[in-house]
N, C-alpha and C positions, 0 to 999 in steps of 0.2 A: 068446738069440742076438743076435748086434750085428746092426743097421740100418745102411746105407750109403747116402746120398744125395748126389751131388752135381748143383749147376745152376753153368754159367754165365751169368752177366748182362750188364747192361750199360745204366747210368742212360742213356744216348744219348749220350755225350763221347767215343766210340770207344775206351774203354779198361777191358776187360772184369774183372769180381769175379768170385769164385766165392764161393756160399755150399752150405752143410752142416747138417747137425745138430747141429757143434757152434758151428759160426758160423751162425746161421739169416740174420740180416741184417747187412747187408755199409753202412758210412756212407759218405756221398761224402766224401771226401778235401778238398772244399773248402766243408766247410761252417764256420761257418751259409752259407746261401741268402741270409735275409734279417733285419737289423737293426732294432733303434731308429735307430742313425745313420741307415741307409736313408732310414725314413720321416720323420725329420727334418729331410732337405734338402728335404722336398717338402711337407711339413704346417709351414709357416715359420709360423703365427699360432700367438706362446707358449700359446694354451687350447690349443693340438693339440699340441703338446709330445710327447715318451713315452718313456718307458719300459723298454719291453719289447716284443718282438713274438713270439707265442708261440702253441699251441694253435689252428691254422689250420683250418679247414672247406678240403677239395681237393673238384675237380671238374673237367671237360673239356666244353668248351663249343665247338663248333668243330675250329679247327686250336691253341687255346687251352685252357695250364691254370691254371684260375681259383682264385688262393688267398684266402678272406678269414678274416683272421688278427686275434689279439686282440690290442689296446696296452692299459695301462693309461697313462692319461694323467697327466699328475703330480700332479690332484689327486684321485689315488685310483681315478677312475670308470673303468671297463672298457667299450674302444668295438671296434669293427669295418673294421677299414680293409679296400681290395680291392685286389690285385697278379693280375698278368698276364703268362705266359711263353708262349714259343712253346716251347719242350722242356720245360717244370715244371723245369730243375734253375737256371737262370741267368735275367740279363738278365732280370728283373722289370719292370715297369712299375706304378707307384703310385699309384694315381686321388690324384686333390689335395687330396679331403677324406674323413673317414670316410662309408662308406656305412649303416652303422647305428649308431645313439647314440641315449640314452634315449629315448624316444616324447614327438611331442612332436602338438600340435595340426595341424601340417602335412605329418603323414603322413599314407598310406592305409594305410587300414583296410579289411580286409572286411567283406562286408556282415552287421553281426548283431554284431557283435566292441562290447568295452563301453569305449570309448574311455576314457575316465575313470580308468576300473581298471585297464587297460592301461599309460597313461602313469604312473599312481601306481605301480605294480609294478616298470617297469624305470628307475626313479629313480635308481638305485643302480649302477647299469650292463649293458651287456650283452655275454657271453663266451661263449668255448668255443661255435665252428656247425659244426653237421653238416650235409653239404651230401647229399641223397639225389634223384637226377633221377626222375621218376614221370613215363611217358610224356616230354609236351615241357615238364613244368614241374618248374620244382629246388625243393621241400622243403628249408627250413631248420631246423634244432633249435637252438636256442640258450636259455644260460643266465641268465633277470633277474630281476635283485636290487631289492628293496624298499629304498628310500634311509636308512628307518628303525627299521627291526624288523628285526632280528641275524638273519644267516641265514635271511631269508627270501626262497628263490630257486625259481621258476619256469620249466620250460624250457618258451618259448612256440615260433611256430610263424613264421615269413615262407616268402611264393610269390614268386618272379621267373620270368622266360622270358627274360631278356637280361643279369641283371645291372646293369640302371641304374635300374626303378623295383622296388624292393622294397613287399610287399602287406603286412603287419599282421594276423594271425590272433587271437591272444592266446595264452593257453598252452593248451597240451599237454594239461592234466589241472588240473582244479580242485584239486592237492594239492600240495606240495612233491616235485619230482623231481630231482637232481642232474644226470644222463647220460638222455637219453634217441637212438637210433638208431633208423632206419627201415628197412626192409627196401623193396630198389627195382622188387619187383612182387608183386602179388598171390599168395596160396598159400590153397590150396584154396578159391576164393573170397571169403578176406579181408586184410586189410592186415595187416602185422605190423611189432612194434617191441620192441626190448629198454629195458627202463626198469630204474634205479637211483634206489632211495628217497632222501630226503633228509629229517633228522630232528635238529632243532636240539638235542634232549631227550638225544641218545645220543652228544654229542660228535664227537669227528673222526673216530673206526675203531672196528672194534667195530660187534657189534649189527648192524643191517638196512645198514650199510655194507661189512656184509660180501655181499649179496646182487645178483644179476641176478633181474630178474622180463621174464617174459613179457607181451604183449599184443596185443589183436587187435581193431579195427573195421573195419565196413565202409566209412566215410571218412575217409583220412589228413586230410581237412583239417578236422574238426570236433574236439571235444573229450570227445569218448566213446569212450572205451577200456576193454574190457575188458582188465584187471590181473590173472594168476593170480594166486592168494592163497599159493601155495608156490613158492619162486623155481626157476629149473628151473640155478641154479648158486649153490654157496655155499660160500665158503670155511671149513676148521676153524681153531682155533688154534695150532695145530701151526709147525713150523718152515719152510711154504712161503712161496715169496717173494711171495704176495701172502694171505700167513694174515690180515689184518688190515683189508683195503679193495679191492674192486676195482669198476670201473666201464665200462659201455660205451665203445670207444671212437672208432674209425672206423666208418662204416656197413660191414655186411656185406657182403662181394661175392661173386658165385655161380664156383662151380666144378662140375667134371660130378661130384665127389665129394662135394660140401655148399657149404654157405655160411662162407666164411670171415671170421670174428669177432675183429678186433685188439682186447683188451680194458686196461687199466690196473691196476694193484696195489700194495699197498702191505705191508708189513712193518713193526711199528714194532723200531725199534732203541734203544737207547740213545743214540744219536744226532740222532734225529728218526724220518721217516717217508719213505725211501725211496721214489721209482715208478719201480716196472717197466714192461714190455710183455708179456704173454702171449698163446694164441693160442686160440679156439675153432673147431669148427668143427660147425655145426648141420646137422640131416638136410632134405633139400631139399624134400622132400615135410610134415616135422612137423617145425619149428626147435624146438619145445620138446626135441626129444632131440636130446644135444651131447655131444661127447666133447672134453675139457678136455686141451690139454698140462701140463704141472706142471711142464716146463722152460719159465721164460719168454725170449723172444726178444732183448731188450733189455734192458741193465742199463746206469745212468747212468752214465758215465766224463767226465776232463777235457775230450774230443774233441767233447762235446757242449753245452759253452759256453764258445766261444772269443772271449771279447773283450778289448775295452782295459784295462789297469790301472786306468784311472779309471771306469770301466765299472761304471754298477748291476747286481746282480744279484741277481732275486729272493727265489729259493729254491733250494739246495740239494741237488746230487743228486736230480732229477727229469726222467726221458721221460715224454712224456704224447702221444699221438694220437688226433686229428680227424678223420684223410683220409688217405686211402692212393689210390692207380689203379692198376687190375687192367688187362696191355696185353695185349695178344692172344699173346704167347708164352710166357706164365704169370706173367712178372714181374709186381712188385710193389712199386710206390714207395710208401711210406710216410714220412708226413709229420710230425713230429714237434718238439712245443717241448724245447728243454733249458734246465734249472733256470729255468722258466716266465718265460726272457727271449730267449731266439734262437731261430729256427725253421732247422730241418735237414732233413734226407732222407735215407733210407735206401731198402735195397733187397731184396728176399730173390724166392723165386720158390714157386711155389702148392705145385709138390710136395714141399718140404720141409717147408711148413708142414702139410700134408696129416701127413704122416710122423710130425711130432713129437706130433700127436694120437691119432694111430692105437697108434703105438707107446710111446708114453712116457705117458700120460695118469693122470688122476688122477678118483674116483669125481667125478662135477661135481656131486654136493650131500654130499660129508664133504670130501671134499678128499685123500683118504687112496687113496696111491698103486696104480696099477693095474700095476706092474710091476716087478722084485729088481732090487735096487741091490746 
């Protein structure tokens, strides 16, 4: 039996999308948001240079939505700059320096955290935040890189309550982790978090890249996690669009039907390796049971990296997302890098993505469809 869903939306510019099931999310017509050019009229010292600006941590902080987005700078390192909108879609504003770059001796650290190790680990740079509010403080997840040892990356942990001093935790898990998301309150009396391994040994796809794992402590901010040892999603090798890679991607956000999980995927092609967007959505009461859409939501097109002729541009046919904000009418901005050099936005709305899980879904540990095509 066909499913019919539709929502009207509206990024806030008075000029309303519709999306569906076959268009799940709807792009702002004026994207990118926000550039290299951008931060380049405003980081004028050649070290702050960049790049790219891509893979942003969202958040709402106020009557403000708080993006801190990743540059690489030109000499390779991955930093963290901070923008500021009164609607999240325009009119940005761009603090004058990055607010998070390698660790250095004149950060704060918390208390216990092994300074040392910390700063030898994110040498290499630091990318890809997840921004997750707990109570009055925002959780940070982000990805760093050892300066010298190949793929060896760390997602460690920063506390802010304002956005101007950032805290220094260390990482996440004494193990290599690629993706890690937080869930933004407690369930059944403990914290939880979706983790994607990271494993120099197994190349780029394939293997334990194909996996989400669960976990759970009783404090987000220390580094004891219990890690189920059987991921509670895993893709097959089959012809789905993310048979080959997928990873957490914006923190989850609650609905009276589950928690909605925007996650990332990959295919490889003959041409490279594709990223998609697909969507999860976990039981509100036991995140480990999820029912998986198998139609992902996003697929990379020209519209999603629109720049200058003389314009770097990364990589190739890739959405990736950070951050998304769930507003009180069920919409749904999602934040998203294209070909991991402009930052965009999109828009879809809870019950559709509800819909596509319910209805169209795929077993969430073969990957093998749950309904006739």
């Amino acid at each position: 039996m066909e499913i019919s869903i539709k929502r009207s939306v509206d990024f806030g510019t008075g000029q309303p999308v519709e999306v569906d099931l076959n268009t799940p999310v709807a792009r702002f017509s004026e994207n990118p948001i926000l550039t290299a050019r951008d931060v380049n009229k405003v980081w004028r010292d050649p070290a702050l240079q960049v790049k790219t600006v891509h893979n942003a941590g969202i958040t709402t902080m106020g009557d403000e939505t708080i993006m801190l987005f990743r540059s690489h700078l030109r000499c390779g390192i991955s930093v963290l700059g901070l923008a500021r909108s009164k609607n999240g879609i325009n009119n940005w504003h761009i603090e004058p320096i990055p607010v998070l770059k390698p660790a250095t001796e004149d950060d704060v650290f918390a208390d216990g955290a092994d300074k040392e190790a910390l700063i030898e680990n994110e040498a290499g740079g630091v990318e890809d935040a997840r921004i997750t509010r707990i109570g009055d403080t925002y959780a940070i997840t982000y990805s760093a890189y050892h300066a010298f040892i190949k793929n060896r990356v760390r997602v460690s942990l920063a506390t802010t309550e304002d956005f101007v001093t950032f805290t220094r935790h260390g990482p996440v898990l004494d193990r290599d982790m690629r993706n890690v998301v937080l869930f933004s309150e407690k369930i059944n009396g403990r914290y939880v978090g979706l983790f994607r391994p990271n494993d120099a040994t197994e190349g780029d796809v394939g293997g334990i890249f194909t996996q989400i794992r669960i976990g759970y402590t009783a404090d987000w901010r220390s580094n004891t996690w219990d890690i189920a040892k059987e991921p509670i999603m895993r893709t097959g090798g089959g012809p789905s669009a993310f048979s080959d890679k997928i990873g957490p991607g914006a923190p989850p956000v609650k609905t009276s039907k589950g928690w909605l999980s925007i996650f990332h995927g990959v295919r490889t092609t003959m041409d490279g390796n594709p990223y998609i967007l697909g969507v999860a959505l976990h039981d509100l009461d036991d995140p480990a049971r999820v029912k998986v859409s198998s139609i992902p939501i996003l697929f990379p097109t020209k519209a999603d990296c629109r720049v200058e002729e003389d314009d770097y541009v990364h990589v190739p046919n890739v959405v990736f997302t950070c951050g998304a904000v769930h507003r009180n009418d069920g919409s749904i901005l999602i934040y998203y890098g294209g070909n991991d050099t402009v930052m965009n936005v999109g828009i879809t709305h809870e019950d559709v993505l509800i819909a596509l899980c319910e209805h169209y879904g795929q077993d969430a540990k073969t990957g093998k469809l749950l309904y006739k095509i």
